[in-house]
C-alpha positions as CSV (number, residue, x, y, z in Angstrom):
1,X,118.7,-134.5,15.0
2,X,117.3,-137.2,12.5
3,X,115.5,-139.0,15.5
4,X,114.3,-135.5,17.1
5,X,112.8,-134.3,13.8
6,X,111.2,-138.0,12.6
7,X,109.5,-137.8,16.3
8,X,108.0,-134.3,15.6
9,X,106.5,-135.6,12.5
10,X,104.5,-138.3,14.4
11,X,103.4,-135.9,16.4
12,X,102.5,-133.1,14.5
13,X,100.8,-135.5,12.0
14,X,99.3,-138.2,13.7
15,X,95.9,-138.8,15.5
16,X,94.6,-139.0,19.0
17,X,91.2,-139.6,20.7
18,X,89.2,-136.1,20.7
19,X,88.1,-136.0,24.1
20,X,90.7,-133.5,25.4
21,X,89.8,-130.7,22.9
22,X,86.2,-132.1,23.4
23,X,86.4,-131.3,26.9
24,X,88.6,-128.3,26.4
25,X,85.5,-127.1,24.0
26,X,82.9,-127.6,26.8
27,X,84.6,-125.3,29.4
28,X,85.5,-122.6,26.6
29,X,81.7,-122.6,25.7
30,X,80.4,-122.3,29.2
31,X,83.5,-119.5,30.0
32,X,82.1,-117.4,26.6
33,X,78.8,-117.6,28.0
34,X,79.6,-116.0,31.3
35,X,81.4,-113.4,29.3
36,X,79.0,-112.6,26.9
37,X,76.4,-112.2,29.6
38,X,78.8,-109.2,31.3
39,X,79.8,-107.2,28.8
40,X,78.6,-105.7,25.7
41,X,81.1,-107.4,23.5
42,X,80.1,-105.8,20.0
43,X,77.7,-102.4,20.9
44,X,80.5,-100.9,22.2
45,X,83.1,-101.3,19.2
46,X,80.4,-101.0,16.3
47,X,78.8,-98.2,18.0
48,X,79.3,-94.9,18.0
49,X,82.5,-92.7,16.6
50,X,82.8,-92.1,20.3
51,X,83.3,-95.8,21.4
52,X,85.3,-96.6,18.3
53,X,89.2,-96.7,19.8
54,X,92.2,-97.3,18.0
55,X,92.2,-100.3,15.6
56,X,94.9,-102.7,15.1
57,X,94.0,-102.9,11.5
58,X,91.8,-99.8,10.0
59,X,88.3,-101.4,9.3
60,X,85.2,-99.8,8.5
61,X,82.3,-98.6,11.1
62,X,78.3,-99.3,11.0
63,X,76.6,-96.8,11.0
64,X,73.8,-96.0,13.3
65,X,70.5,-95.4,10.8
66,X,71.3,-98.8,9.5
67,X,69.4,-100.3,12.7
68,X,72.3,-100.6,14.9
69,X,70.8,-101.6,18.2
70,X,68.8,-104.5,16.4
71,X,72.3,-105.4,14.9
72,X,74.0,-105.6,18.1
73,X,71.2,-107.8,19.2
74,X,71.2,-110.4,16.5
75,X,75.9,-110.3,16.6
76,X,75.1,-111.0,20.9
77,X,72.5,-113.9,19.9
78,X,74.2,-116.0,17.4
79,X,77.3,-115.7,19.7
80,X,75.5,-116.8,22.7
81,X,73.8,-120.1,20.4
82,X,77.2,-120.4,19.1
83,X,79.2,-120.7,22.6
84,X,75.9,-123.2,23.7
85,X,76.4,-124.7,20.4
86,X,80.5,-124.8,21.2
87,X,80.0,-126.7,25.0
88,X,77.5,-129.1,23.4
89,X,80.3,-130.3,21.0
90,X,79.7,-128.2,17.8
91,X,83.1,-127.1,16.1
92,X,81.0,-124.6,14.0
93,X,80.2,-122.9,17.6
94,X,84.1,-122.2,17.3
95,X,84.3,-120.6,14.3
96,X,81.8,-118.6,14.6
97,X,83.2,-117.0,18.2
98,X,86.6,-116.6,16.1
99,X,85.1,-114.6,13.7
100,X,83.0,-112.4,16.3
101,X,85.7,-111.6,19.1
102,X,88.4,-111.6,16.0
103,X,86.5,-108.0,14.8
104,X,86.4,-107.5,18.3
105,X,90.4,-108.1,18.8
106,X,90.9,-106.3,15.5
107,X,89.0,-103.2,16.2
108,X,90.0,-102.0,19.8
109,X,93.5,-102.4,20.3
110,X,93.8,-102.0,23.8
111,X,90.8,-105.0,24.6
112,X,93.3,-107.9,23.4
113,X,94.4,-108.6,26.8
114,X,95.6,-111.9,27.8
115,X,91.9,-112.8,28.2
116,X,91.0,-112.4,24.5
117,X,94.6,-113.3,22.6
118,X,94.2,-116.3,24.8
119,X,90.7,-117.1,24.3
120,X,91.2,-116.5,20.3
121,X,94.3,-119.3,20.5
122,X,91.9,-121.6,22.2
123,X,89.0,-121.2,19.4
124,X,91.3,-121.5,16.3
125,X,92.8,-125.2,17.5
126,X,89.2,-125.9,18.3
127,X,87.8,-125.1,15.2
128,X,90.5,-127.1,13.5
129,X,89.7,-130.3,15.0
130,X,87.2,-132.4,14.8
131,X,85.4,-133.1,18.3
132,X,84.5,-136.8,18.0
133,X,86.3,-139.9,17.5
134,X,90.1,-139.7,16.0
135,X,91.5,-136.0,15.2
136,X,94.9,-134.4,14.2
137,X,96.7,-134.4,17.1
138,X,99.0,-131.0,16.3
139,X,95.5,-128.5,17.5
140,X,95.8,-130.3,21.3
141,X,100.3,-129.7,20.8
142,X,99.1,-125.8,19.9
143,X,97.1,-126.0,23.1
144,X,99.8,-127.3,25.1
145,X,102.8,-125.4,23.5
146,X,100.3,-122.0,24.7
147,X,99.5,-123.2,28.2
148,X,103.5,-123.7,28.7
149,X,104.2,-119.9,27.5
150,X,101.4,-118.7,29.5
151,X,103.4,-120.1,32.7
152,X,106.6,-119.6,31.5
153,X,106.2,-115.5,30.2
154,X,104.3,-115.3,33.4
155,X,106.9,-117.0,35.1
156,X,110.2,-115.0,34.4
157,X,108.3,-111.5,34.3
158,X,108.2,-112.2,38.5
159,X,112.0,-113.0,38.5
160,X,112.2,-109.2,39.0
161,X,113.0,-107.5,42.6
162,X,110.0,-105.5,42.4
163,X,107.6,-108.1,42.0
164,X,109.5,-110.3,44.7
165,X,109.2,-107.4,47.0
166,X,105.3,-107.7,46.9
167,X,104.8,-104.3,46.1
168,X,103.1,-104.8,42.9
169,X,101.1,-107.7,44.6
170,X,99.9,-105.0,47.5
171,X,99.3,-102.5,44.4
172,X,97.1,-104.3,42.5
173,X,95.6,-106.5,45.2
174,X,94.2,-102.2,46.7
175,X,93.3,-101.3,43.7
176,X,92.3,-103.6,40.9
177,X,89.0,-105.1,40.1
178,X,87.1,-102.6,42.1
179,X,89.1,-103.1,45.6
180,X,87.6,-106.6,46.7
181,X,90.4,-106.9,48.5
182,X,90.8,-103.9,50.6
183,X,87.0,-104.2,51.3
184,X,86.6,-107.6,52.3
185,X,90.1,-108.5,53.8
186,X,92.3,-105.2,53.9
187,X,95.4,-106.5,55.4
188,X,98.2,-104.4,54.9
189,X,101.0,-106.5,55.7
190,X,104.3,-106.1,53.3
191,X,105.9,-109.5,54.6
192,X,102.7,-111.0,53.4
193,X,102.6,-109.6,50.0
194,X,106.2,-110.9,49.6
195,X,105.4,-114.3,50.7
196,X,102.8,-114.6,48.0
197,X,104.6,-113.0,45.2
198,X,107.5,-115.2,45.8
199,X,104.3,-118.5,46.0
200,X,102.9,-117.0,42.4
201,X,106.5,-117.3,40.8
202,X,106.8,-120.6,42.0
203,X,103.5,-121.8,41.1
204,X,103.6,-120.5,37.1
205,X,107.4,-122.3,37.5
206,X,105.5,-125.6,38.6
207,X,102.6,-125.7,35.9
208,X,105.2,-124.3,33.1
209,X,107.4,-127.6,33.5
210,X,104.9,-129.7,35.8
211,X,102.1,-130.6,33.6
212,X,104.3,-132.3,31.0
213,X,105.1,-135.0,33.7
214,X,102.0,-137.7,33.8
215,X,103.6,-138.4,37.3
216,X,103.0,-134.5,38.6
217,X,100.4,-133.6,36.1
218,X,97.0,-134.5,38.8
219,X,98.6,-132.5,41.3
220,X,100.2,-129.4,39.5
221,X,96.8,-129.2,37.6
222,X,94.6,-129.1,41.1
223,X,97.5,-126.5,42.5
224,X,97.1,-124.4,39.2
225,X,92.8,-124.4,39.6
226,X,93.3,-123.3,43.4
227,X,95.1,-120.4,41.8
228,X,93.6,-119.0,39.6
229,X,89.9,-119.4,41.8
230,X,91.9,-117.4,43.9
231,X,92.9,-114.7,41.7
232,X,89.4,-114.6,40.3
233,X,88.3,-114.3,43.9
234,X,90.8,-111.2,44.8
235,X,91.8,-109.9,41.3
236,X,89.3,-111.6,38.9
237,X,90.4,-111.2,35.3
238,X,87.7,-111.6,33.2
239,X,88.3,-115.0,31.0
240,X,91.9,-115.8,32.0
241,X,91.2,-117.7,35.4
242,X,88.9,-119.7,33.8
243,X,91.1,-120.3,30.1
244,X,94.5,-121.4,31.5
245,X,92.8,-123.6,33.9
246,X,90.6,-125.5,30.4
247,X,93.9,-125.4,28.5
248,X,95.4,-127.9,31.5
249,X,92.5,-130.6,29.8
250,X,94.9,-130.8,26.5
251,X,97.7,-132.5,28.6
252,X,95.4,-135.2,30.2
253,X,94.6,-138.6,28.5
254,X,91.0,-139.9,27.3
255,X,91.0,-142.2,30.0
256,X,91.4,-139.5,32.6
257,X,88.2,-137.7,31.0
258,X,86.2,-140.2,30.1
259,X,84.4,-140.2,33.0
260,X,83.6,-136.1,34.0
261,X,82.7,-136.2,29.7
262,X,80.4,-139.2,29.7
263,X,78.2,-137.1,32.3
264,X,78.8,-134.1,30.5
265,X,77.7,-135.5,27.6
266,X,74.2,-136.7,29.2
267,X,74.2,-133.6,30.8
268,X,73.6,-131.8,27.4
269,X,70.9,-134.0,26.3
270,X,68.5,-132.6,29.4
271,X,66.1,-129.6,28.6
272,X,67.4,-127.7,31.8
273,X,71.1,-127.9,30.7
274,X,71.3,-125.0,28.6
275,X,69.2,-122.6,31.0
276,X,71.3,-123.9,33.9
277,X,74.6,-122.9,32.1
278,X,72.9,-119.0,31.7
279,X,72.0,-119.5,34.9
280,X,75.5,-120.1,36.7
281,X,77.1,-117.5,34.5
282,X,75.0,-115.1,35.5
283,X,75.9,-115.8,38.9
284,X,79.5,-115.9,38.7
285,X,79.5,-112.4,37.1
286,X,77.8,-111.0,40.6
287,X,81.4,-111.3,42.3
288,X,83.3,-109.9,39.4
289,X,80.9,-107.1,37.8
290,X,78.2,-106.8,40.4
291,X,75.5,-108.2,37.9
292,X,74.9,-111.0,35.7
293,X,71.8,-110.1,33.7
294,X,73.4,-107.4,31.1
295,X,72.4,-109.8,28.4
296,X,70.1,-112.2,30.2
297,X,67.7,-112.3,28.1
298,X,69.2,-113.1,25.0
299,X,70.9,-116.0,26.7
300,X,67.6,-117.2,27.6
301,X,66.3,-117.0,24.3
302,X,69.8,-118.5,23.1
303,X,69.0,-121.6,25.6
304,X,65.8,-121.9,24.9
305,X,66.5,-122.0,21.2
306,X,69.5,-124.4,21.6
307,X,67.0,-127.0,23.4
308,X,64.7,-127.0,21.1
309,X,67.3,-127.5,18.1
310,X,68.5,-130.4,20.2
311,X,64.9,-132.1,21.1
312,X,63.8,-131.4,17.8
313,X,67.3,-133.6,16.6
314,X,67.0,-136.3,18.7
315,X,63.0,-136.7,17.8
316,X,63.6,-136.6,14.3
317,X,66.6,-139.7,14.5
318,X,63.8,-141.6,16.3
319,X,61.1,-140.8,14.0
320,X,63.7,-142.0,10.5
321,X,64.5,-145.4,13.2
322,X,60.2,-146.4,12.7
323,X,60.3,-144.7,9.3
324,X,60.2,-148.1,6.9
325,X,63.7,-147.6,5.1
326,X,65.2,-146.4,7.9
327,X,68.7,-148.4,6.9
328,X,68.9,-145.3,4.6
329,X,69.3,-143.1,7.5
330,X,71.6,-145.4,9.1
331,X,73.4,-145.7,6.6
332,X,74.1,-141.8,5.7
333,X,75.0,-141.2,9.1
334,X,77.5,-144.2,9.1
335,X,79.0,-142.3,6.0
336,X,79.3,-139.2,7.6
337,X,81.1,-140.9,10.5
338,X,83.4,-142.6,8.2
339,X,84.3,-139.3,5.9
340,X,84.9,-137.6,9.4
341,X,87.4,-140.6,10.5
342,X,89.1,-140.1,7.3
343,X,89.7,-136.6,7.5
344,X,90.5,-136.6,11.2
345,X,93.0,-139.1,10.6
346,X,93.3,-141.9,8.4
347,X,94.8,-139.8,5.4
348,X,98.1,-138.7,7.7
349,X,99.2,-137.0,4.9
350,X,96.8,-134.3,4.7
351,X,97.9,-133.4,8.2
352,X,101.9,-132.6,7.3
353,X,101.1,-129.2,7.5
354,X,100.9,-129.9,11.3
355,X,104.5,-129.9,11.3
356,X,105.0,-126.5,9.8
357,X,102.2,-124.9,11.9
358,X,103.7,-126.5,15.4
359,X,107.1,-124.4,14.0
360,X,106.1,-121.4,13.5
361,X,103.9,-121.1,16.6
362,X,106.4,-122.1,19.0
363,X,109.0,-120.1,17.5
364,X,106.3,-117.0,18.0
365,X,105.7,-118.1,21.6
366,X,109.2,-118.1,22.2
367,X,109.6,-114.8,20.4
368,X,106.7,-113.0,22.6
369,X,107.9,-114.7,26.1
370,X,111.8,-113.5,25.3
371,X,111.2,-109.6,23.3
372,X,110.7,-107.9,27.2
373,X,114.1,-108.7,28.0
374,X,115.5,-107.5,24.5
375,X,113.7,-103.9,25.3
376,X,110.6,-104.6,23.2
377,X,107.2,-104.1,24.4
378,X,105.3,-106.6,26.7
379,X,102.2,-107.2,24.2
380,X,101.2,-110.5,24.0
381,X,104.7,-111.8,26.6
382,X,102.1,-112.9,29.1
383,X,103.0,-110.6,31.6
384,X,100.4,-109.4,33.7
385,X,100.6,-107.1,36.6
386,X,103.7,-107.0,36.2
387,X,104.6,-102.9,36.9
388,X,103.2,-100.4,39.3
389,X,101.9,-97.9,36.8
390,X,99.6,-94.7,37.3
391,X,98.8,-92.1,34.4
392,X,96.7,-89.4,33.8
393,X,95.9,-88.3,29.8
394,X,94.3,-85.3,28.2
395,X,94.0,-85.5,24.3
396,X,93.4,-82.8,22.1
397,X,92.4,-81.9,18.5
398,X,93.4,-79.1,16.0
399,X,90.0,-79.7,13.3
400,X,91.6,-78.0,10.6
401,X,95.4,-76.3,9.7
402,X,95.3,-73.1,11.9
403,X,92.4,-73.5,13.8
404,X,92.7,-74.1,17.8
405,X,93.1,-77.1,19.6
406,X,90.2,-78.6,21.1
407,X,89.9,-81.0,23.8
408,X,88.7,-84.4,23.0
409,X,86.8,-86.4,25.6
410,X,88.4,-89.2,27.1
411,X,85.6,-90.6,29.3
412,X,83.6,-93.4,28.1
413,X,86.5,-93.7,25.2
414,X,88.9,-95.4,27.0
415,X,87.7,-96.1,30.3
416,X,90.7,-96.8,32.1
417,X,92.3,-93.4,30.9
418,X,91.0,-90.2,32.7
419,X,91.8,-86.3,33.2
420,X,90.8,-86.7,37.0
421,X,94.4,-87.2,39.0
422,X,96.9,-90.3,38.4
423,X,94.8,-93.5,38.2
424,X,96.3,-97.7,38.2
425,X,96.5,-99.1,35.0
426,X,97.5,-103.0,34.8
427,X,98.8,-103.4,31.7
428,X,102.3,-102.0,31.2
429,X,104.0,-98.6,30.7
430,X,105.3,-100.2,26.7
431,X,102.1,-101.3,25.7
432,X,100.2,-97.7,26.8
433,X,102.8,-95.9,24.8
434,X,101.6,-97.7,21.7
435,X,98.1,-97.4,23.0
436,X,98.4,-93.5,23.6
437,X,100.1,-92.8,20.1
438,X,97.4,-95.2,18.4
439,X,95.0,-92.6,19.9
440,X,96.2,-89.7,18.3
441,X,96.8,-91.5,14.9
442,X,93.3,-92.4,15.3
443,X,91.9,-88.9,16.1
444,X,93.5,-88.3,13.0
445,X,92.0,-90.7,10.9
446,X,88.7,-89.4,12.1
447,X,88.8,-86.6,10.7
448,X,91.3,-83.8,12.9
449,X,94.2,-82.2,11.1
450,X,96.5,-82.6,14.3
451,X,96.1,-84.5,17.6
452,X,98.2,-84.3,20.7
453,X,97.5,-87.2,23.8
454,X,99.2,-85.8,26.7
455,X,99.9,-88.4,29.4
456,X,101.5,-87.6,33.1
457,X,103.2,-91.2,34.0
458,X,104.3,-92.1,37.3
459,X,105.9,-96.0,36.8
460,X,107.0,-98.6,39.9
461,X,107.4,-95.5,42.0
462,X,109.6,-93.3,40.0
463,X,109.3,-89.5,39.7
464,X,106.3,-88.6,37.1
465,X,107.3,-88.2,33.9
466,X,105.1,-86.3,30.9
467,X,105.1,-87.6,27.4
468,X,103.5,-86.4,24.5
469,X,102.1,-88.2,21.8
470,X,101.2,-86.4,18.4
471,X,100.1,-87.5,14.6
472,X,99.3,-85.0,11.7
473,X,97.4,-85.4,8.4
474,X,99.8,-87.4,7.2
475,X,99.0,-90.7,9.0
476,X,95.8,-90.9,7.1
């Protein structure tokens, strides 16, 4: 025990080269790029009372006559310089992302996903490391510990006869993600679908245990990108086939980087780079959303004014070189290099806490891969796709004691519910019910005596079921 715990302290408190996270922090930028050109990340949860859904934490609301638009504008700017900023090497860049998909994680319950949670994990170790020369090495062990509960929660939730019978596969393969899969291929061939359900389980098996072995890492890393391009191809996912893919970069040594991060890093230095990472987001987004220019021209304007900021850098390092005294400058900047070293790593004391941190999160992981199986909901287990689940949900509200209910609109609430028959859902049955009876408590907050969500459930085939979900003045 004495050997097992002094080797976790070397670990959690000692140093490594940065280039992993480094590299880890230039796909994460490019991926928030491509997602920031899709959707409209903050107008639709500042926005409106209408668009405002269900809060993890209650936080307060803009409102509109305070220039709103022009507000959403500047948050969708500084998020795209700050993702450019983020793939150039900037830790700021990762801050600054926590902070802006944080409210967004905080404010609309149902939006965490796998996507976000995971992209959020991925920004906080970023942001706590530095991303040049020697850093903590515990951030790059959070990234690893996350990629291995990814696989693994993903892993047992397909140990199930359901999922190994393909009929979830053939369910979500018709009907997610706009049905690319029933236009473009259409097959309808059960054997099939069981074949590749029982392929997925052994492929999240392989790159849960697999990319801890330098000997099997190379391979199980290609096999793991071939997967998820091909659930971005037939069931694409928003950030997550492009996240769990970048997380694989924590397990791989400088060496193996060096290389693909020397031309990245030359990349960056040429006026077309930043343009040319708008450019193939945009692209991308045509498969998944049908467009890519949402927000293309505030990327633009974010490219061109991270290419300035960086010509403008370089010029003014060469302009201080033929400036008489320039030793000065060389000298500052050697000082800022050395304070960096030190705080990245040659006080290992300051980095103990690394131990405590490591703890606690894999002791959470573990927690959220293992509460399914002891009947608790599957928020944040990693489990994805993993039911066959159809609901339809009216809501209503009584305004005051006595009065009538009224019906609330769902539509262009909470897109994925609707009055208008039984409709997929893709999440699971345990984490709707909290969504559903968040709904009401919210209706609540906002201003109705009473609220009553009404949801007709049909769930991996079973007969439908209705539930009711109400909340009263006293959840205020």
């Amino acid at each position: 025990m004495g050997d097992l715990w002094r080797r976790l302290r070397e670990v959690a408190t000692g140093t490594i080269d940065a280039a992993p996270m480094r590299a880890l922090a230039a796909v994460v930028g490019v991926v928030v790029v491509k997602d920031l050109l899709a959707f409209e990340v903050f107008g639709a949860l500042l926005g409106p009372p209408g668009w405002f859904r269900m809060p993890l934490v209650p936080l307060p609301q803009l409102p509109l006559d305070l220039g709103f638009w022009w507000f959403t504008r500047l948050l969708m700017l500084i998020a795209f310089v700050a993702a450019l900023g983020l793939a150039r090497g900037a830790r700021a860049g990762a801050w600054v992302l926590l902070a802006l998909y944080g409210w967004v994680f905080l404010n609309h319950a149902p939006d965490y996903t796998s996507n976000v949670f995971l992209l959020l994990i991925l920004l906080a170790a970023l942001g706590c490391t530095p991303l040049r020369g020697m850093t903590p090495a515990w951030p790059c062990w959070l990234v690893r510990i996350t990629m291995t509960a990814v696989y693994l929660g993903a892993a047992t939730a397909k140990v199930d006869p359901l999922w190994l019978s393909g009929r979830v596969l053939r369910e979500s393969l018709f009907h997610y993600g706009g049905g690319f899969y029933a236009r473009a291929i259409g097959w309808d061939a059960p054997a099939l679908f069981a074949a590749l359900a029982c392929v997925s389980l052994l492929v999240e098996a392989s790159l849960a245990v697999g990319l801890w072995i330098p000997r099997l890492r190379r391979p199980v890393a290609a096999l793991g990108v071939a997967f998820h391009l091909g659930i971005e191809l037939l069931l694409p996912v928003r950030l997550f086939s492009y996240l769990a893919p970048a997380g694989y970069l924590a397990f791989f040594s400088p060496q193996a980087l060096a290389p693909v991060l020397d031309r990245w890093e030359r990349w960056t230095l040429r006026w077309w780079w930043a343009p040319a990472v708008v450019g193939v987001g945009a692209v991308v987004n045509l498969h998944h959303y049908g467009n890519g220019d949402q927000n293309v021209v505030l990327a633009v304007l974010a490219a061109f004014l991270v290419t300035v900021m960086g010509l403008l850098r370089r010029r003014s390092r060469v302009v201080l070189q033929l400036v008489p005294g320039s030793s000065v400058a060389a000298r500052v900047d050697a000082s800022l290099d050395a304070a960096t070293s030190t705080a990245a790593g040659a006080n290992v004391e300051r980095h103990r806490i690394g131990v405590a941190i490591l703890l606690v999160y894999a002791a959470f992981q573990i927690a959220c891969v293992a509460k399914p199986a002891l009947g608790h909901s599957q928020r944040y287990a990693w489990r994805m796709f993993s039911e066959i689940l159809k609901m339809n949900v009216t809501a209503f509200r009584r305004p005051s004691p006595g009065a009538p209910f009224e019906p609330v609109v769902i539509e262009a609430t909470q897109r994925r519910w609707t009055d208008r028959g039984l409709r997929h859902h893709f999440t699971s049955l345990s984490e709707e019910e909290i969504y559903l009876q968040g709904f009401a408590n919210w209706l609540v907050r906002e201003g109705a005596a009473e609220a009553r969500v009404v949801a007709r459930i049909e769930n991996n085939g079973r007969p439908e079921i209705t539930r009711v979900f109400t909340a009263s003045e006293k959840v205020r």
